[in-house]
C-alpha positions as CSV (number, residue, x, y, z in Angstrom):
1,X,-49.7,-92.6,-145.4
2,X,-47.3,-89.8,-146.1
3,X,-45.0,-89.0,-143.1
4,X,-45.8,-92.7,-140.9
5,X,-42.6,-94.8,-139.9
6,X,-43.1,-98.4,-140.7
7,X,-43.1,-100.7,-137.3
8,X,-44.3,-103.9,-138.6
9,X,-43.9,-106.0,-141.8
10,X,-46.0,-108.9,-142.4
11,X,-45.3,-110.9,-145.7
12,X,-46.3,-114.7,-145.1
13,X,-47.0,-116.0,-148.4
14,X,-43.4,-116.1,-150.1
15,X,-44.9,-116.5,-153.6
16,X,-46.4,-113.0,-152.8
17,X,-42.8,-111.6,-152.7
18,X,-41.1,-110.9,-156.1
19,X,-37.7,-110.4,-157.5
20,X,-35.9,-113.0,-155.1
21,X,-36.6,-111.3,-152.0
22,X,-38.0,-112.7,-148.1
23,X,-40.0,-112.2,-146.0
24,X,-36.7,-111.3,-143.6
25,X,-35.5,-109.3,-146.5
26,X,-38.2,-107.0,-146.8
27,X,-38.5,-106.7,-142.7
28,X,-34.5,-105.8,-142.7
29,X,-35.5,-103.2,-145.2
30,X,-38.4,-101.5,-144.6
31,X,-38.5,-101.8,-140.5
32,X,-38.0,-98.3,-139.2
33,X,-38.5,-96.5,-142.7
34,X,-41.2,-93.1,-142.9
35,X,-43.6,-93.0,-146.2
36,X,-41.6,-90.0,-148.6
37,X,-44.2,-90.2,-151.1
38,X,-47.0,-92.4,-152.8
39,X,-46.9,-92.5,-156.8
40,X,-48.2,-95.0,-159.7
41,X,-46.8,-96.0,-162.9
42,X,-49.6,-98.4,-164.9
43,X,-50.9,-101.0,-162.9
44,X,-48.0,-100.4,-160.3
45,X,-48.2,-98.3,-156.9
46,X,-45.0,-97.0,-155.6
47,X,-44.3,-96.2,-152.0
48,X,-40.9,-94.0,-151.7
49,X,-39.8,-93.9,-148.3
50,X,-36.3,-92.5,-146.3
51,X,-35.1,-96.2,-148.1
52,X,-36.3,-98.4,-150.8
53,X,-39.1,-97.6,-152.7
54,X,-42.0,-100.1,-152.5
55,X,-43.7,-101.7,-155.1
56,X,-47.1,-103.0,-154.4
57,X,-49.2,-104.7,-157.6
58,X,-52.7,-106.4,-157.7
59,X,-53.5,-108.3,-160.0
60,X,-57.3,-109.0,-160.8
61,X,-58.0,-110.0,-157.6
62,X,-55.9,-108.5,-155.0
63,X,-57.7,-105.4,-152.8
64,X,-55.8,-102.9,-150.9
65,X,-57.2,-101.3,-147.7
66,X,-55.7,-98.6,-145.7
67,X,-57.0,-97.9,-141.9
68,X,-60.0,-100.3,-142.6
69,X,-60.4,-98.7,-145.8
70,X,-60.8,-100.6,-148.7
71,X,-59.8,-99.1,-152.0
72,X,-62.4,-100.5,-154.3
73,X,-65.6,-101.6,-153.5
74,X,-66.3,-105.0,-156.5
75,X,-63.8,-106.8,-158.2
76,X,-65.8,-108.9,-160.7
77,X,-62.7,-111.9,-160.7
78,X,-62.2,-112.2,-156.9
79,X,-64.4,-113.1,-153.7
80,X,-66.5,-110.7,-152.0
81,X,-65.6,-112.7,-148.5
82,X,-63.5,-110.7,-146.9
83,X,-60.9,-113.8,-145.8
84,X,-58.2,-112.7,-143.8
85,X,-56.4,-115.8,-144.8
86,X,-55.9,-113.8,-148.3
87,X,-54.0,-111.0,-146.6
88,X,-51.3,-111.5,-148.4
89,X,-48.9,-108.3,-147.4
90,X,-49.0,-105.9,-144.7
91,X,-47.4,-102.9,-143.0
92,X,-48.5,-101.5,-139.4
93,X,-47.1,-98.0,-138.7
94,X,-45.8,-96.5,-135.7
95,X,-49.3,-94.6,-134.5
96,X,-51.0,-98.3,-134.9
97,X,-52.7,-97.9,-138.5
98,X,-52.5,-100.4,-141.2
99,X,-51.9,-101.0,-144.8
100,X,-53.0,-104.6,-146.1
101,X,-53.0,-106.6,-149.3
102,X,-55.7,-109.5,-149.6
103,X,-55.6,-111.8,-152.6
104,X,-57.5,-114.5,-152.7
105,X,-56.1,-115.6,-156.1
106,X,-52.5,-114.0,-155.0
107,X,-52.2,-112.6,-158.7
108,X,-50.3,-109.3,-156.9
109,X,-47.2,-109.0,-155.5
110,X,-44.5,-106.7,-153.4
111,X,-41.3,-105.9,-155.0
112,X,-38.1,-103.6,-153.1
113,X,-37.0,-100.8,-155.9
114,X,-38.6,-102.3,-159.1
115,X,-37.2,-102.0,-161.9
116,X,-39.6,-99.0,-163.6
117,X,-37.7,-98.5,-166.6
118,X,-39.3,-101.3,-167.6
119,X,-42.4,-99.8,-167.9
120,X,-43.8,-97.8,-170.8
121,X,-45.6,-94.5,-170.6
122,X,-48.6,-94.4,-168.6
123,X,-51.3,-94.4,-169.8
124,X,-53.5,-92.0,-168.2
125,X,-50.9,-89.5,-169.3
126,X,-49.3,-90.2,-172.4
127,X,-48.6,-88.0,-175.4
128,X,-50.0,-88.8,-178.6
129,X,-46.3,-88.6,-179.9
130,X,-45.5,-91.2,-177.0
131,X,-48.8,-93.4,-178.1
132,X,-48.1,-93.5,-181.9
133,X,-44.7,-94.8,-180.9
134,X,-46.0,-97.5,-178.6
135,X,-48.4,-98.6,-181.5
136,X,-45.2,-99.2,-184.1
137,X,-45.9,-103.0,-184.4
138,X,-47.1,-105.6,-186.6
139,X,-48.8,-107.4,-183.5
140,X,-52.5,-106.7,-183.1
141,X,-53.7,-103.3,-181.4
142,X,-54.8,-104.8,-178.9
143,X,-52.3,-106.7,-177.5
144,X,-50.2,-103.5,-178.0
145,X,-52.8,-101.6,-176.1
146,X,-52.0,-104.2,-173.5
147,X,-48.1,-104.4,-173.4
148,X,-47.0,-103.2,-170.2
149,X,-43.5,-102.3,-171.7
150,X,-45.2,-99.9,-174.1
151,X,-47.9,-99.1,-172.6
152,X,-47.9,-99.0,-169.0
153,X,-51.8,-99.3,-167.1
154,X,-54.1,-100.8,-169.6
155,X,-55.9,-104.4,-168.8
156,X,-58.2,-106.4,-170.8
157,X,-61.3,-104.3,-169.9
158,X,-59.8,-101.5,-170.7
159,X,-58.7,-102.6,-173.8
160,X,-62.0,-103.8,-174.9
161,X,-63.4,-100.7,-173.4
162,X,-61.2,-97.8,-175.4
163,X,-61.2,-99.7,-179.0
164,X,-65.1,-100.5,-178.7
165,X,-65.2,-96.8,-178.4
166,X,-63.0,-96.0,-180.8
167,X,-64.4,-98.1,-183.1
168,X,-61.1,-100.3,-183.7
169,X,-61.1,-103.8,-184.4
170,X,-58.9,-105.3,-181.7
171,X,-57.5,-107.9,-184.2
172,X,-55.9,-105.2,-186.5
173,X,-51.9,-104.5,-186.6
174,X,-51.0,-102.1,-184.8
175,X,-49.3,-100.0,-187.4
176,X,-52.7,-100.3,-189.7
177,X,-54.0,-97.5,-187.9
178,X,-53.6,-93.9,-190.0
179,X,-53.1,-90.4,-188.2
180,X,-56.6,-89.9,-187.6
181,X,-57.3,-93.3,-186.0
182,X,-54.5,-93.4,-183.4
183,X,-55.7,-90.2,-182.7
184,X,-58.9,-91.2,-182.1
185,X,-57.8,-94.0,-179.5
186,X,-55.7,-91.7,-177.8
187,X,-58.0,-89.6,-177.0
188,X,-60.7,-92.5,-176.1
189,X,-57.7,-94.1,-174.0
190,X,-57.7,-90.9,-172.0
191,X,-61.6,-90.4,-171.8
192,X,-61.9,-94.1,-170.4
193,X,-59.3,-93.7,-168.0
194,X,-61.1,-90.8,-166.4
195,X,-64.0,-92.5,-166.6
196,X,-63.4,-95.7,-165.0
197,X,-61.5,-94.0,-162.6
198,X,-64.5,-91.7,-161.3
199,X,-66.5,-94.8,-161.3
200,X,-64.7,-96.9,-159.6
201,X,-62.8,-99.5,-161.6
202,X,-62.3,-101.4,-165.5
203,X,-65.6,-103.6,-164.9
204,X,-67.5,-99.8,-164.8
205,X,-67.0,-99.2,-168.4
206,X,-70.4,-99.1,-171.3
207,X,-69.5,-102.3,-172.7
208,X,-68.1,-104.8,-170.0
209,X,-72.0,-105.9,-169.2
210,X,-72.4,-107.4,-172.7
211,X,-69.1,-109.2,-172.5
212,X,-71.3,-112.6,-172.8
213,X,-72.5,-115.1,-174.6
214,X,-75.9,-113.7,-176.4
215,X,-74.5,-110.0,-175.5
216,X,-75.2,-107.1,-178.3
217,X,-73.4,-103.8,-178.9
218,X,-75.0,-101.1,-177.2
219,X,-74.5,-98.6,-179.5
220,X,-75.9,-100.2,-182.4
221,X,-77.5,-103.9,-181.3
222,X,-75.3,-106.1,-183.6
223,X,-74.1,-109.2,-181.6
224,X,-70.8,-109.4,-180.3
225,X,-67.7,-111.4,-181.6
226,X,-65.8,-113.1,-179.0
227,X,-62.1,-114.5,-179.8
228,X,-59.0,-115.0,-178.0
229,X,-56.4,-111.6,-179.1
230,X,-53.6,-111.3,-177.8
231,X,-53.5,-114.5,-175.5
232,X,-56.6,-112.7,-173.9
233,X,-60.5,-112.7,-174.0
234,X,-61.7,-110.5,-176.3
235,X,-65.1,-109.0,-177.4
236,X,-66.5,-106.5,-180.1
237,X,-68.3,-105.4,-182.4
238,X,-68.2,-106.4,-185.9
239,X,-70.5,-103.5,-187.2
240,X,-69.1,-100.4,-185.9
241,X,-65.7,-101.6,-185.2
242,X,-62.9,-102.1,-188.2
């Protein structure tokens, strides 16, 4: 999208539309505007243009797809109809192409010139200097692991995903962990990054499938222990993970 001028702005679900703005607001601004640059911070993509920058999140559900492009094939919490009632946000460019948001759940959002210093370190490329820091906290690793402030980019599957691998109890304080242990995530949170990224998304990773009721580690059989850690759905296993 680098280098199109923005013609058209079409936002007509206002709950879709964060930080106080309209609808009018984000036509006044972005109307005429060319595409600098495309970045991401944690779960938020950035659109700089010759004017605001654009903020563009997803949520679980929402799907974003560029000249008929969609940009992941299977969310596992939305629809697979393809309702355009759920386009929630779009932009048509001079030369006729099209970005779109649909949300059927409308857990995303558009924001003018968020605020990204409210945003920790990414994820996919924070130091381990950086990471030990975020993990200073008496709260549970998890839910550290999942504080955007801190932490910017990791979701619940994630989560589950890197401290299953890591062999971390998701319940444990933060701070619990020794040298060699927040180590050890860090360098699982950067292998399972990459890894869900080259396959396609959080519900790719070893341990997602057995996310269930009657579900078993895979790496050593023991049935898993569901409970609610930080305010979220959690799974893992007692055996190999402490």
């Amino acid at each position: 999208m680098i280098g199109r001028t923005i013609a058209k702005v079409d936002a007509p679900d206002a709950w879709f539309i964060k930080d106080g703005n309209s609808e009018r607001a984000l036509r006044k601004a972005l109307r005429g505007r060319t595409v600098l640059a495309t970045r991401r911070i944690g779960k938020l993509l950035l659109l700089d243009t010759d004017g605001p920058t654009l903020g563009l999140r997803f949520g679980m559900t929402g799907r974003l797809v560029v000249d008929g492009v969609e940009g992941v094939d299977e969310l596992i919490y939305s629809s697979r109809t393809k309702d355009p009632a759920w386009d929630r946000f779009g932009l048509t460019f001079g030369d006729g192409t099209r970005l779109t948001i649909n949300d059927p759940r409308r857990l995303g959002g558009v924001a003018l010139d968020p605020d990204e210093s409210k945003l920790g370190p990414d994820a996919m490329t924070v130091t381990l200097p950086a990471f030990r820091t975020a993990l200073a906290s008496g709260a549970p690793v998890k839910a550290r692991l999942m504080d955007q402030a801190r932490l910017a980019g990791v979701g619940n599957l994630t989560a589950d995903e890197v401290l299953w691998r890591a062999g971390v109890a998701p319940d444990r304080t933060a701070r619990s962990l020794d040298a060699d242990e927040s180590k050890r995530l860090h360098r699982h949170l950067r292998q399972v990054l990459r890894d869900l990224d080259k396959r396609g998304g959080s519900h790719t990773g070893d341990v997602i499938e057995h996310r269930t009721a009657g579900g078993a580690c895979p790496k050593d059989g023991t049935p898993l222990r569901r409970a609610t850690v930080g305010g979220r759905t959690t799974w893992w296993c007692p055996e190999h993970q402490s």
